[in-house]
N, C-alpha and C positions, 0 to 999 in steps of 0.2 A: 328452131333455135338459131340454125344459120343465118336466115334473111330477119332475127332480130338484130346478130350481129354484127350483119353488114351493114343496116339502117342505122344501129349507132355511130358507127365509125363513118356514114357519109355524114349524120348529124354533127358528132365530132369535129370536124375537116371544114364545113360549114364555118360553125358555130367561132371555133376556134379562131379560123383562117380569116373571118371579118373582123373578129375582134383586134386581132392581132394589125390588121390593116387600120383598124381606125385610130388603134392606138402608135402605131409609126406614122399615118400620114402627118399628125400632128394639128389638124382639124381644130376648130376649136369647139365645132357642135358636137362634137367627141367627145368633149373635157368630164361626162358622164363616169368616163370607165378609171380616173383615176381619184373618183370622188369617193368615199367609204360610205357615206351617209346617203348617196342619192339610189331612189326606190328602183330604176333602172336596172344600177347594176347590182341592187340588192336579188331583184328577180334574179338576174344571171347566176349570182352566188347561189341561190339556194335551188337552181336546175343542175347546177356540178353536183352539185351536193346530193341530189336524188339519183342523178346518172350513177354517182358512183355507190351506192347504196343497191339500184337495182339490178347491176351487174354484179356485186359482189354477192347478192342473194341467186340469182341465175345464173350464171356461168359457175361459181365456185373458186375457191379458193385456191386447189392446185392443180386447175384446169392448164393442158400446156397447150402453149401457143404451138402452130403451126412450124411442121417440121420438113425441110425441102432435100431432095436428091443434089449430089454433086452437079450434076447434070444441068440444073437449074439455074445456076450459077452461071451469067451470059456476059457481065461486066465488071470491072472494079469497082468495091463501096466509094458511092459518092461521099465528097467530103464537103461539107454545109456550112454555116453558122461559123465562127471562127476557126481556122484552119494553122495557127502559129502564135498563141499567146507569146508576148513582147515582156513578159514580166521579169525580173533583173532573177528573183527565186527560180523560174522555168528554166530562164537561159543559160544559168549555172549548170542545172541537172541535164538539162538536153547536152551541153558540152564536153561534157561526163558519161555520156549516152546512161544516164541517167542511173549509173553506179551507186551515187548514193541520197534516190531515191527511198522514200518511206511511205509506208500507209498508214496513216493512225486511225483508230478506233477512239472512239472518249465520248465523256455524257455520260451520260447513265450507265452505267457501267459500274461491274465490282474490282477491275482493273485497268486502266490504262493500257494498250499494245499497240505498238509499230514492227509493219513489216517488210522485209528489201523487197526489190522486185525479184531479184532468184529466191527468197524465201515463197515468193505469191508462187512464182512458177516451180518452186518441189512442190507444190501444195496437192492433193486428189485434183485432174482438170476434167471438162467437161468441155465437149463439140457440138457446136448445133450452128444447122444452116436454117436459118431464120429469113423471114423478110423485115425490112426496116420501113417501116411507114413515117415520112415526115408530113406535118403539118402543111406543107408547101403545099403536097398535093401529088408527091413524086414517091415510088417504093422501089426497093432494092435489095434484091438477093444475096446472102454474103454466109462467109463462115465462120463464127468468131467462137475464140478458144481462150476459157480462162479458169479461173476455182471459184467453185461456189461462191455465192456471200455469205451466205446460212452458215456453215460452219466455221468461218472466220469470224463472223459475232461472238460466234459461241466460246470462242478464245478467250475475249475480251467477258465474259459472262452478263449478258444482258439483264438492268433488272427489271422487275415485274411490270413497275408503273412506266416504262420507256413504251412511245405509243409509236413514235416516227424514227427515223434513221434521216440525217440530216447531209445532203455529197455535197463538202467542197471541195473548189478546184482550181487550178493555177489562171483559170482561162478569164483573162481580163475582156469581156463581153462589152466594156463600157467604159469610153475614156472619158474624163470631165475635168475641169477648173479643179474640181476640188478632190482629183485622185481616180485611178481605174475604179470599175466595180467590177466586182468578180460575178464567176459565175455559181451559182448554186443552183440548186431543185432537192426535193425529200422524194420518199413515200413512206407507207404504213408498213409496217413489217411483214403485214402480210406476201406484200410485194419484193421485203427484200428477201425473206425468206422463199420463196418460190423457186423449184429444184432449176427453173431456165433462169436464173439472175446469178450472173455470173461478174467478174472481177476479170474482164478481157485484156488481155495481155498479146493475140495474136487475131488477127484477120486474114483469111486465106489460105491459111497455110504458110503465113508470115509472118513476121515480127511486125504488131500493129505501129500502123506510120504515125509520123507526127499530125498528119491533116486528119488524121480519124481517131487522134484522143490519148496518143501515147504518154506515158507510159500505160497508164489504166485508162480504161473506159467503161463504165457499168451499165450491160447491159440487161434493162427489166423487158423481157421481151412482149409481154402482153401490153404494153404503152407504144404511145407515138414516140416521135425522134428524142424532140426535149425533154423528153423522159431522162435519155440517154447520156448523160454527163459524161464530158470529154477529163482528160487535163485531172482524173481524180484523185486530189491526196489526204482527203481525213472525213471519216463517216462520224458524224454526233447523233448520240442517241439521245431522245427528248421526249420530253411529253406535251409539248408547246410548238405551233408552228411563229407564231407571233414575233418574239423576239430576233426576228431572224429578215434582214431586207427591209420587204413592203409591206412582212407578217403573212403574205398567202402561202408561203413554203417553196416560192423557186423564182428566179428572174422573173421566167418568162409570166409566172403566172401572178406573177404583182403587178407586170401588166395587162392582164384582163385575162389571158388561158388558162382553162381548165388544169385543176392543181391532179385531178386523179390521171387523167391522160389517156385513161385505153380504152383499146380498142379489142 
């Protein structure tokens, strides 16, 4: 079981990390992976697709990722990917150190809830020293501390036909002529429900910085990095990833990466 799923996770890292290249180089023998219709990246799609089908039959559903001693812990979490969204909404709440900050819940849902950040932090918390695998190709030891997600759904009352949990986030990932784009990413509930996905609020035994996602960062620990949405302020719940971006369920992954992520 182990050297399956180490093979997946170099396959992953692979798979991921060239795509991810062809689609920044800007190439235009490339121009493949932002085409819907070409049989190319139809294959691609429908290998995600299986990856994530025969992991969720083999591993299981509330299989927990790997768990590390204090000890382990040799550096500070590196900070990746945008580091300081510039948004007029962030730079308000960061100013505030983020007093009045909210999380919303909506979509599918039998009610509407928002909650402070000292609401997230009285909440039951959870500690796990986890490693972080990024797509780069780099991993890192860290301890992040926050409340479930699972029971914070459960607030909001999930309804039956809600298939995805939708994170967005303040983190302007993409400036253009016609306006930032933000960042988002999903997963399936099974992933947000899973006892290590957590609503992190603290790294190290500190108050999480702003380079690593403050005020929230949700962490699904069985995924790669981009899993990991920085900057998070409202979960929708859906039955649809379509409507949403490039329709694949996350930035990164409507540019060509794997929408399931793990590893």
């Amino acid at each position: 079981m182990s050297r399956l799923i180490v093979n997946r996770r170099r396959f992953m890292l692979g798979s991921a990390a060239v795509g991810s290249g062809l689609v920044l180089s800007g190439c235009d023998q490339f121009d493949f992976l932002g085409q819907r219709g070409n049989p190319v990246r139809q294959v691609m799609e429908r290998a995600n697709v299986l990856t994530y089908k025969a992991q969720r039959t083999l591993i299981g559903d509330q299989v927990l990722a790997r768990e590390y001693s204090a000890s382990e812990i040799r550096q500070g979490m590196k900070p990746n990917g945008s580091v300081e969204p510039s948004t007029a909404e962030y730079n308000f709440l960061r100013m505030q150190d983020f007093a009045s900050y909210k999380l919303t819940i909506k979509g599918m849902v039998e009610r509407e809830v928002s909650f402070s950040l000292d609401e997230l932090r009285n909440m039951p918390a959870r500690s796990q020293i986890t490693r972080h695998d990024c797509v780069e190709g780099w991993s890192c030891i860290a301890k992040w501390t926050g409340t479930p997600l699972g029971p914070v759904l459960d607030q909001a009352g999930v309804k039956p036909e809600a298939r995805y949990c939708v994170y967005h986030c303040f983190d302007n990932i993409q400036r253009t002529l016609s306006g930032d784009i933000l960042y988002y990413t999903s997963s399936d509930l099974i992933d947000a429900y899973h006892p290590q996905t957590i609503l992190s609020y603290g790294l190290n035994d500190q108050v999480l910085p702003v380079s690593n996602g403050a005020p929230i960062r949700l962490r699904i620990e069985r995924a790669l990095g981009y899993k990991q949405p920085k900057y998070l302020h409202t979960i929708e719940l859906v039955d649809d990833l379509t409507p949403f971006g490039g329709g694949k369920g996350g930035y990164w992954e409507d540019n060509g990466y794997d929408w399931y992520g793990g590893i």
